[in-house]
C-alpha positions in Angstrom: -4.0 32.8 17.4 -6.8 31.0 15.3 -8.4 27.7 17.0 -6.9 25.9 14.3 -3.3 27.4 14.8 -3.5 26.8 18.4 -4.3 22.9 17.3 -0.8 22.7 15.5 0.6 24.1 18.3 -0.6 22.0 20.7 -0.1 18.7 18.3 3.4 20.4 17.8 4.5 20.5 21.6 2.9 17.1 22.3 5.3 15.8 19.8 8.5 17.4 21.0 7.9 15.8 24.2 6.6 11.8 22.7 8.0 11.5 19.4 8.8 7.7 18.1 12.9 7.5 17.4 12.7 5.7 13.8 16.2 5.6 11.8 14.2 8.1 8.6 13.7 10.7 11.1 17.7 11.1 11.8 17.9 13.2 8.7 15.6 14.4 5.7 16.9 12.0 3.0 14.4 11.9 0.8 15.6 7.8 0.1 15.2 7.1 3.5 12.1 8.2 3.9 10.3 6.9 0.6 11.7 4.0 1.4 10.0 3.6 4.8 7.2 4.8 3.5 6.7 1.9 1.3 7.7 -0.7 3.7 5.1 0.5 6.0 2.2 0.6 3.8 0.0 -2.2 5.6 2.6 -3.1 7.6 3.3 -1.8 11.5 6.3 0.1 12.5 7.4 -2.8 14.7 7.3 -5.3 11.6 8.3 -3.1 9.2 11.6 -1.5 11.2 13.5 -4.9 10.3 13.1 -4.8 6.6 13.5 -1.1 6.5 17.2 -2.0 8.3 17.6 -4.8 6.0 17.2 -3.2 2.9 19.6 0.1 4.1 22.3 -2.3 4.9 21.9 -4.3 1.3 21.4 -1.4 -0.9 22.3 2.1 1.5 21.2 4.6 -1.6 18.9 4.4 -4.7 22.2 3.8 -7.2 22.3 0.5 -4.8 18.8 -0.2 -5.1 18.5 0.5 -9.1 21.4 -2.3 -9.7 19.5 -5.0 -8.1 17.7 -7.4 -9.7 13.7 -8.6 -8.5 14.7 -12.0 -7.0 17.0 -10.2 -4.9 14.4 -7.5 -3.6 11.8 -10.3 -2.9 13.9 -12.0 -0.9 14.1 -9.2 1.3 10.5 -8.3 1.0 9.4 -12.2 2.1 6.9 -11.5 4.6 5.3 -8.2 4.0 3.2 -9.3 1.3 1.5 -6.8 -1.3 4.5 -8.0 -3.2 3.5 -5.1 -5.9 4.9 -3.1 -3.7 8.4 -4.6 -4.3 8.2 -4.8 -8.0 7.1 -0.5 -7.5 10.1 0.0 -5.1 12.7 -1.4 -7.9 11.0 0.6 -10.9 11.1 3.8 -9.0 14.7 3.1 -8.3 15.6 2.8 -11.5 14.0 5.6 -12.7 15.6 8.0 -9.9 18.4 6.8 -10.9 18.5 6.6 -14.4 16.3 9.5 -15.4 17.3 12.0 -12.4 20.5 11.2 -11.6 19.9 9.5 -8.8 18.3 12.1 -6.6 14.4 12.0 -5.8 12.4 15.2 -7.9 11.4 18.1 -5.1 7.8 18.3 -6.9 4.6 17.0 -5.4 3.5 16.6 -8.7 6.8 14.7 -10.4 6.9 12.2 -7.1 3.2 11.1 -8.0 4.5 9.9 -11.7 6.4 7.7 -9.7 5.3 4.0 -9.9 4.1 3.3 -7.0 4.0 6.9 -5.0 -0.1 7.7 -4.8 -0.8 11.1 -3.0 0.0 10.0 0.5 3.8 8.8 0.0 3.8 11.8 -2.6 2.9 14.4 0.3 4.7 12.4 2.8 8.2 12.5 0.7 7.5 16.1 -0.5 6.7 17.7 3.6 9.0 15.2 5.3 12.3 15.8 2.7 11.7 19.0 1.0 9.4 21.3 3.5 6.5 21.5 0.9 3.2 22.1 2.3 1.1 18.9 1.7 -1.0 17.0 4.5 -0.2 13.6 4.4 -3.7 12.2 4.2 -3.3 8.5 5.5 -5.9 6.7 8.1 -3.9 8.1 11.1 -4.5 11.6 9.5 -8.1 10.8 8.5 -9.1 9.7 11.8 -7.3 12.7 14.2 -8.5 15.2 11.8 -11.9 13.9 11.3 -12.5 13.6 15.0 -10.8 17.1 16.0 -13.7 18.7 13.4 -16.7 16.3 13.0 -15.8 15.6 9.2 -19.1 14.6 8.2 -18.1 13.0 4.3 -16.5 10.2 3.8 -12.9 10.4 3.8 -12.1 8.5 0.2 -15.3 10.3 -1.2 -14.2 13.5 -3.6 -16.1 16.0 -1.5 -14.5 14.3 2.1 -10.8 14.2 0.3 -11.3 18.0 -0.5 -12.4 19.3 3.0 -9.8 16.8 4.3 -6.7 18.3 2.4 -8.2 21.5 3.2 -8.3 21.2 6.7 -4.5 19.7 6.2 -3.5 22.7 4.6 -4.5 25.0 7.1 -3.3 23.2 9.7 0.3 23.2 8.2 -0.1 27.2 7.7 2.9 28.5 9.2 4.6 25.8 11.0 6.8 22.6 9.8 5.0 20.3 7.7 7.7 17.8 8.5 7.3 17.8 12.0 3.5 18.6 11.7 3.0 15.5 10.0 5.1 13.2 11.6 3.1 14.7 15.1 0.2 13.5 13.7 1.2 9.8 12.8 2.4 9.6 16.6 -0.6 11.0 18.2 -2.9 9.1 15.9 -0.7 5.8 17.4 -0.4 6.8 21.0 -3.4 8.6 21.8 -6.0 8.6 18.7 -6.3 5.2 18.1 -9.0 3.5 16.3 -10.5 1.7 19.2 -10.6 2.9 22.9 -8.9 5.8 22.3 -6.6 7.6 25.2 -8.9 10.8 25.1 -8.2 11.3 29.1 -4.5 11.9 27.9 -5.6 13.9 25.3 -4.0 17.8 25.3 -6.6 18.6 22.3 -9.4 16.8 24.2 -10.8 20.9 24.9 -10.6 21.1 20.7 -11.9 18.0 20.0 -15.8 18.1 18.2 -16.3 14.6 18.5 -15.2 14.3 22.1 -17.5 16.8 22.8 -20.5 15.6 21.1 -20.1 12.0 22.2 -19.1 10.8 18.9 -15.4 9.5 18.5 -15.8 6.2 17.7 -18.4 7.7 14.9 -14.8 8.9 13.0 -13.4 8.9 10.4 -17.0 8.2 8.6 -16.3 4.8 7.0 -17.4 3.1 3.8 -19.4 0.1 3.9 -16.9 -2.6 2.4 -18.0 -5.6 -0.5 -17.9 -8.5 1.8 -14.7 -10.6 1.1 -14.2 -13.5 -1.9 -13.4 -17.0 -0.1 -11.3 -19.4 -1.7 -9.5 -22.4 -0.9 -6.6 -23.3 -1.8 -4.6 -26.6 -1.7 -0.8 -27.0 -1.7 1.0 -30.1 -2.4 4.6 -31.7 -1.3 6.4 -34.8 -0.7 8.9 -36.6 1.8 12.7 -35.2 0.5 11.4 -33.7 -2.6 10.2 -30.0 -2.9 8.1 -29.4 -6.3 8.0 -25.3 -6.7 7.5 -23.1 -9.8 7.5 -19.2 -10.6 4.2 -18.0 -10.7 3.3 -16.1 -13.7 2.7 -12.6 -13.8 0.0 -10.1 -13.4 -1.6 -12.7 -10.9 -1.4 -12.6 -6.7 1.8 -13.2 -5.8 3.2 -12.6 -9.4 7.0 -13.5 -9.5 6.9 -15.6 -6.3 7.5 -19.3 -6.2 4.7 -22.4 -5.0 3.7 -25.8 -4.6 1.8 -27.4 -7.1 -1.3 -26.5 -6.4 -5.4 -26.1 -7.0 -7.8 -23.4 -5.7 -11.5 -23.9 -5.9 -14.4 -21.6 -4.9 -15.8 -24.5 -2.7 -14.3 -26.7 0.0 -12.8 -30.6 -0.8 -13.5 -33.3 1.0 -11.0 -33.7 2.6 -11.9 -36.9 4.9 -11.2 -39.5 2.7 -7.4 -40.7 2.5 -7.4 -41.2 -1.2 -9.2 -38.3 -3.3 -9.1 -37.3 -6.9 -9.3 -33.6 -7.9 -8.8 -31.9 -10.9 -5.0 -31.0 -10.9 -3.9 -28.6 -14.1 -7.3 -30.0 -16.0 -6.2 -33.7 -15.5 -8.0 -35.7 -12.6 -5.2 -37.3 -10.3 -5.7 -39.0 -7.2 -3.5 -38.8 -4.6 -2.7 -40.1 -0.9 -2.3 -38.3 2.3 0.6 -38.7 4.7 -0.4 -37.6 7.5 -2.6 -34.6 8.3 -3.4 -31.4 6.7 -1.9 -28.1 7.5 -4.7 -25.3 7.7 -4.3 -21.9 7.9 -6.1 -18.7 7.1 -4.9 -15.9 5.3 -6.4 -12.7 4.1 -5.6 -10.3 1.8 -7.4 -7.1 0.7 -10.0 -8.2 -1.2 -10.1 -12.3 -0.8 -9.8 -14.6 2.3 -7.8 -17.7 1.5 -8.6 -20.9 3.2 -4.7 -22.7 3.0 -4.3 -26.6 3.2 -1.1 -27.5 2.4 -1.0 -31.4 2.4 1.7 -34.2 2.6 0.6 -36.6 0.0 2.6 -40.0 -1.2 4.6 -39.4 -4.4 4.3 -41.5 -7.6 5.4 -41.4 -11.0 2.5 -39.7 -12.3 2.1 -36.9 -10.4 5.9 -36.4 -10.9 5.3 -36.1 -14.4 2.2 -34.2 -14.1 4.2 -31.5 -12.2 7.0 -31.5 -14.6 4.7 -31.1 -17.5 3.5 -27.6 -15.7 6.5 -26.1 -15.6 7.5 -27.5 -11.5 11.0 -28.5 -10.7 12.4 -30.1 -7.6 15.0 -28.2 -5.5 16.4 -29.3 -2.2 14.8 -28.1 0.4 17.9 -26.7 2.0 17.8 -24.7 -0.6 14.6 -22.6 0.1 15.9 -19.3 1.4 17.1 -18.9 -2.7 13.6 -18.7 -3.4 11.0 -16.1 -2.6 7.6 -18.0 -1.4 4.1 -16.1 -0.6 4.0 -15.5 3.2 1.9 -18.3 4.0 4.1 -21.1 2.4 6.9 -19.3 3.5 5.6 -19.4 7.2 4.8 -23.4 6.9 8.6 -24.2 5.5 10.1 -23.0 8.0 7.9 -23.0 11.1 6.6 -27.0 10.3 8.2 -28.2 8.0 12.1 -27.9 8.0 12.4 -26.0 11.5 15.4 -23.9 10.0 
């Protein structure tokens, strides 16, 4: 037996013995699992398992899924953000459903025409469902694998994704890819982790390069990252009356609904009681009631800077929101609406309690 066989083995055995129960694994339903797979793209398994139970109760196969309509999928979806991900999950259901009769293609190469399916859910759906042979390269994989053999190239370089797969591939030689590469997802989240890893746990600590050398925390060899855009943004509301709008598309949160609203690359002043800002290219001044909500939020490639402020309502800014396409709902009435995570969050934590 090869040192690299003996690996699988090993990561194979360990997994018998530790494996996570999750509600894809009960069968190979290639639905189930694609649709996990989605859900959990930046999200945890913890956080993610609700939604995944939601979304099998509401729509329990593709056909299901593929009659719904967006507002109903982003209703389900409020909370996990990367809300593109929700707009992918319906167009791939309609094309299943409509263009192969409901059941998922069995190619590696057909699930990646997908919208939505990139080579990682492609891999994943292709070992997991159908038995193929394709490592399904995600950080968990990046990081066991890259630390097991000192992987000295970046992992999302060309060269580093080709030694990568390679290594994948031969670890998959003659055993269950399914199983193979679920064993790695577990491990990578009981034992491998990112920080402080359990390497005295570890039954490949004997095959492990990096342990060896000194060096896990060196891997997976990591890109240096743009530093983040900051921006601040400002949300506005009023006592008994709830101004939202649909955002347009092709922007963040595309297809959600907000507060009237401003964003600026620079902080306001926000210690005076009455201000003017520039509100939809008009300057309006407004009052505060009361105090500011703050909160910080980041996404991939921006960290927002939230205040979401309780101002005094007049005629003009009524008619200033109206003219921008706002309308007033009852607040009651806000689980009919999906909302970005943060305003979802205030209306319900501070400002209804419902």
């Amino acid at each position: 037996m090869t040192k690299i066989h003996e690996i699988s083995n090993i990561l194979l055995g360990w997994y018998r013995l530790n494996k996570r129960e999750l509600p894809w694994r009960d069968d190979r339903n290639p639905y189930k699992i694609w649709l996990s797979e989605v859900i959990l793209q930046q999200t945890r398994v913890q956080q993610g398992l609700p939604y995944y139970w939601a979304f099998i109760q509401k729509f329990p196969t593709i056909k299901a899924l593929a009659s719904a309509d967006l507002d109903e999928v982003y209703n389900l979806w409020q909370g996990l953000g990367y809300y593109s991900r929700a707009n992918n999950l319906l167009k791939t259901a309609k094309i299943v459903h409509e263009q192969y009769s409901g059941k998922f293609p069995t190619s590696y190469s057909d699930l990646l025409k997908l919208p939505g399916i990139g080579p990682y859910t492609a891999a994943a759906i292709a070992s997991m469902a159908f038995g193929l042979k394709y490592p399904a390269m995600d950080g968990n994989f990046f990081r066991v694998v890259g630390r097991l053999f000192e992987v000295d190239e970046q992992a999302n370089s060309s060269t580093g994704k080709k030694l990568y797969h390679k290594l994948g591939e031969l670890l998959l030689e003659g055993v269950d890819s399914a199983d193979l590469n679920q064993a790695i997802m577990d491990f990578a989240s009981a034992i491998c982790t990112p920080t402080a890893p359990n390497c005295d746990s570890c039954p490949l600590i004997s095959h492990c390069q990096a342990f060896f050398n000194g060096s896990v925390n060196k891997y997976p060899l990591k890109t240096i990252k743009n530093p983040k855009k900051i921006q601040y943004l400002y949300y506005f509301y009023t006592e008994n009356k709830l101004w939202i709008r649909q955002r347009n598309k092709n922007s963040i949160w595309n297809n959600l609904f907000e507060f009237p609203n401003f964003i600026s690359s620079n902080p306001v002043d926000l210690n005076d009681k009455i201000m003017q800002v520039g509100l939809y290219e008009d300057e309006m001044p407004f009052e505060l009631d009361g105090n500011p909500y703050y909160l910080k939020h980041h996404l991939t490639h921006i960290t927002f800077h939230i205040y979401i402020l309780k101002i005094f309502s007049n005629f003009a800014l009524d008619k200033l929101w109206k003219t921008n396409g706002f309308f007033v709902i009852n607040p009651k009435d806000y689980k009919n609406y999906a909302f970005p995570k943060p305003l979802l969050d205030f209306i319900t934590n501070h400002l209804y309690h419902v």
